[in-house]
C-alpha positions in Angstrom: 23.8 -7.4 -30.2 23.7 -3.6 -31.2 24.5 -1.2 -28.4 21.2 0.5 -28.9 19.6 -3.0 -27.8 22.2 -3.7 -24.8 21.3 0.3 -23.4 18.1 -1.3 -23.9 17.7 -4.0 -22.2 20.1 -2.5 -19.2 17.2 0.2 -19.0 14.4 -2.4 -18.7 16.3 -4.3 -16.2 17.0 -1.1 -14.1 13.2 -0.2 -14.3 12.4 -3.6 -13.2 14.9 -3.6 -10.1 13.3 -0.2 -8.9 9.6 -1.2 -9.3 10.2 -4.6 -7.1 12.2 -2.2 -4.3 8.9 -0.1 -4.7 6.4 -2.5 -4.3 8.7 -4.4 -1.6 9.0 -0.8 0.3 5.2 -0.2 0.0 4.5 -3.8 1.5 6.7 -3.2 4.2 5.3 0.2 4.8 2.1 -1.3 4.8 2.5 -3.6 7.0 3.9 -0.8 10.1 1.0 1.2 9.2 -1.4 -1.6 10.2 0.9 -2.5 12.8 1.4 0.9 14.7 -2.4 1.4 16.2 -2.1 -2.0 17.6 1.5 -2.0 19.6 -0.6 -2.9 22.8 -1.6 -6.1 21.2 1.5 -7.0 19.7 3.2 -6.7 22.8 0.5 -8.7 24.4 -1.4 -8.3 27.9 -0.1 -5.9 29.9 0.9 -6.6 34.1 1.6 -3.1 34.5 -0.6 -0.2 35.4 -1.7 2.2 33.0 -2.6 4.9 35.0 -2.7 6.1 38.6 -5.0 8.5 41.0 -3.5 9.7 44.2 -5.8 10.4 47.3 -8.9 8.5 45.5 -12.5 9.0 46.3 -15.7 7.7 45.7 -19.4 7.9 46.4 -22.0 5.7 45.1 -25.3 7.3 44.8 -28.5 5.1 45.6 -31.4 6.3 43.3 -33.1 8.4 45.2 -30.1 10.8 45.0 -28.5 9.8 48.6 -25.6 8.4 49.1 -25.4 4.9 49.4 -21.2 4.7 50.3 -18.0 5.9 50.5 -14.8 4.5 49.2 -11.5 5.8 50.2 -7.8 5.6 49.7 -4.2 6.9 48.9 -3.4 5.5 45.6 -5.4 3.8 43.0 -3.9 1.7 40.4 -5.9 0.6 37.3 -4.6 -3.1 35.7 -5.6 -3.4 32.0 -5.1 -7.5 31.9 -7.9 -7.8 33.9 -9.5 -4.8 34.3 -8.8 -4.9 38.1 -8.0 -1.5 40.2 -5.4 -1.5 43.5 -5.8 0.2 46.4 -3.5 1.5 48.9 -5.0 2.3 52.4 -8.3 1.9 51.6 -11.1 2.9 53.9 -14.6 1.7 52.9 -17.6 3.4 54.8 -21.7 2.0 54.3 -23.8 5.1 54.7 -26.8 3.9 54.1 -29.5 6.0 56.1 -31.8 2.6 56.7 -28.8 0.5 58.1 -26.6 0.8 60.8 -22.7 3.1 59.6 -20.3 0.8 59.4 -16.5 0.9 57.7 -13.6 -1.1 57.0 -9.8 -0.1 56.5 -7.1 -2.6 54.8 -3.6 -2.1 53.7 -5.1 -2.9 50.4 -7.7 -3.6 48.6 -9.0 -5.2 44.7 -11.3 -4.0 43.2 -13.0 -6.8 40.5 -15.9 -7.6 38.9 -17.5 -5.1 37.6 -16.8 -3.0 41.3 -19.3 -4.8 43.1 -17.0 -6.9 45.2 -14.4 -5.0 47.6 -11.0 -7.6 48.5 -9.7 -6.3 51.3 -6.0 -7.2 52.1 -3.8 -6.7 55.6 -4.5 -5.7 58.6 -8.4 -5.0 58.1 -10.3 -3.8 61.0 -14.1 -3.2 60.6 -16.4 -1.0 63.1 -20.0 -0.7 63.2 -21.7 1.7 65.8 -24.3 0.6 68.2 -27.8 1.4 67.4 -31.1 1.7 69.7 -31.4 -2.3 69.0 -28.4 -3.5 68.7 -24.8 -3.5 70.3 -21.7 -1.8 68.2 -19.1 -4.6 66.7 -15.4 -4.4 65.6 -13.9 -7.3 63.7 -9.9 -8.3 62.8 -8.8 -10.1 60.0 -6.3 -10.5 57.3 -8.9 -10.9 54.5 -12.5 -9.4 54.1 -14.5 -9.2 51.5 -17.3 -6.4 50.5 -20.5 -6.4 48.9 -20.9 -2.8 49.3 -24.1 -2.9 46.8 -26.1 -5.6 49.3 -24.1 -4.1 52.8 -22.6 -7.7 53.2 -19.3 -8.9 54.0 -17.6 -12.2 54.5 -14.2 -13.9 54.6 -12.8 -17.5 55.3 -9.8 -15.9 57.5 -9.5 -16.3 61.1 -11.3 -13.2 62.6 -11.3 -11.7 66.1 -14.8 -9.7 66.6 -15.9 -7.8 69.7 -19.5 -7.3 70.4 -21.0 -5.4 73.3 -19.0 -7.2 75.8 -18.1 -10.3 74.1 -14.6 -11.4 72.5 -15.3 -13.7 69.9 -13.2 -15.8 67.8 -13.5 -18.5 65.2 -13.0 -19.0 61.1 -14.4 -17.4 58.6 -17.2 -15.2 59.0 -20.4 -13.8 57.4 -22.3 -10.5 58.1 -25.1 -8.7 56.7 -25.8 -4.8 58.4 -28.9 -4.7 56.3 -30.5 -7.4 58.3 -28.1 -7.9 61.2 -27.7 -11.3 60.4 -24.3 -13.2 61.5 -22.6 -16.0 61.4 -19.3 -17.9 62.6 -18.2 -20.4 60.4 -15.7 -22.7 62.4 -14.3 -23.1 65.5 -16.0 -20.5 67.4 -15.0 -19.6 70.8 -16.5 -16.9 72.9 -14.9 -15.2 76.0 -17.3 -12.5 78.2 -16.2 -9.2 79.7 -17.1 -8.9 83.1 -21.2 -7.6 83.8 -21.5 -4.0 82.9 -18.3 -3.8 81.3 -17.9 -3.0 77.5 -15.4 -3.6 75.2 -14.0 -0.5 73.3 -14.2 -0.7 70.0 -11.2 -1.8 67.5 -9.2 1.7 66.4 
């Protein structure tokens, strides 16, 4: 074999080598590129929050440009895996002009579907002022939940309610201010103040 020939073929093989590191270096290359814009994904669902507010606040508007309520709190974390917010010391308040104002204060409180339901979590205490036709009512419970777009509420805690001058107590609970309707679920017990005498509201 001529030397012209070996410088040959040593060329080809040379050429060869550097256009398989090529192509291997563009796959791979390729492949971060596509890889980059979706780190989320690859990483999969995230049980972190991805981003915060401090001293949160909200009002929903009705239509007719009034406000329908108020939503309160310290800190307001958002969850991406489910799209779920947290909220620290939140303090929910109905203001409705055709129903009674009521609120509700938690330690915490989820936020889920869409907003329309309000978990509330930890020492919750709900207050409703007295109207013309009806008496004022403060509740206790671990758990409540909030329909704030229907004015409902309802939980399947043990709750402590006091109502003009009655100390009621039972499980699980439900209570609509746009009708006044309520209801005890289970073992209900009621205790009366003495006549005249009303019970001061929850603080």
């Amino acid at each position: 074999m001529s030397n012209f020939q070996s410088a040959l073929k040593f060329r080809l093989a040379v050429i060869l080598a550097l256009s398989a590191f090529m192509a291997l270096s563009s796959f791979w290359l390729t492949v971060v590129i596509k890889r980059t814009p979706s780190d989320a994904a690859s990483l999969g669902p995230r049980s972190e929050p991805d981003y915060f507010v401090f001293d949160f606040n909200y009002v929903k508007m009705l239509p007719q440009g009034k406000p329908h309520y108020h939503l309160t709190g310290k800190k307001l974390s958002h969850y991406p895996l489910d799209d779920s917010f947290l909220i620290d010391m939140p303090v929910y308040t109905s203001l409705d002009p055709q129903n009674p104002p009521q609120t509700a204060r938690a330690d915490q409180a989820i936020l889920k579907e869409d907003n329309t339901k309000v978990h509330m979590h930890g020492n919750v205490v709900g207050n409703r002022k007295a109207t013309k036709t009806t008496d004022s009512l403060s509740l206790k419970t671990e758990y409540l939940l909030v329909y704030p777009d229907e004015d409902t509420m309802e939980t399947d805690k043990p709750v402590t309610i006091l109502r003009g001058n009655a100390t009621i107590e039972g499980v699980g609970m439900y209570a609509n201010n746009a009708t006044g309707e309520f209801r005890l679920h289970h073992q209900a017990t009621v205790t009366l103040a003495p006549q005249g005498k009303t019970i001061a509201p929850l603080p």
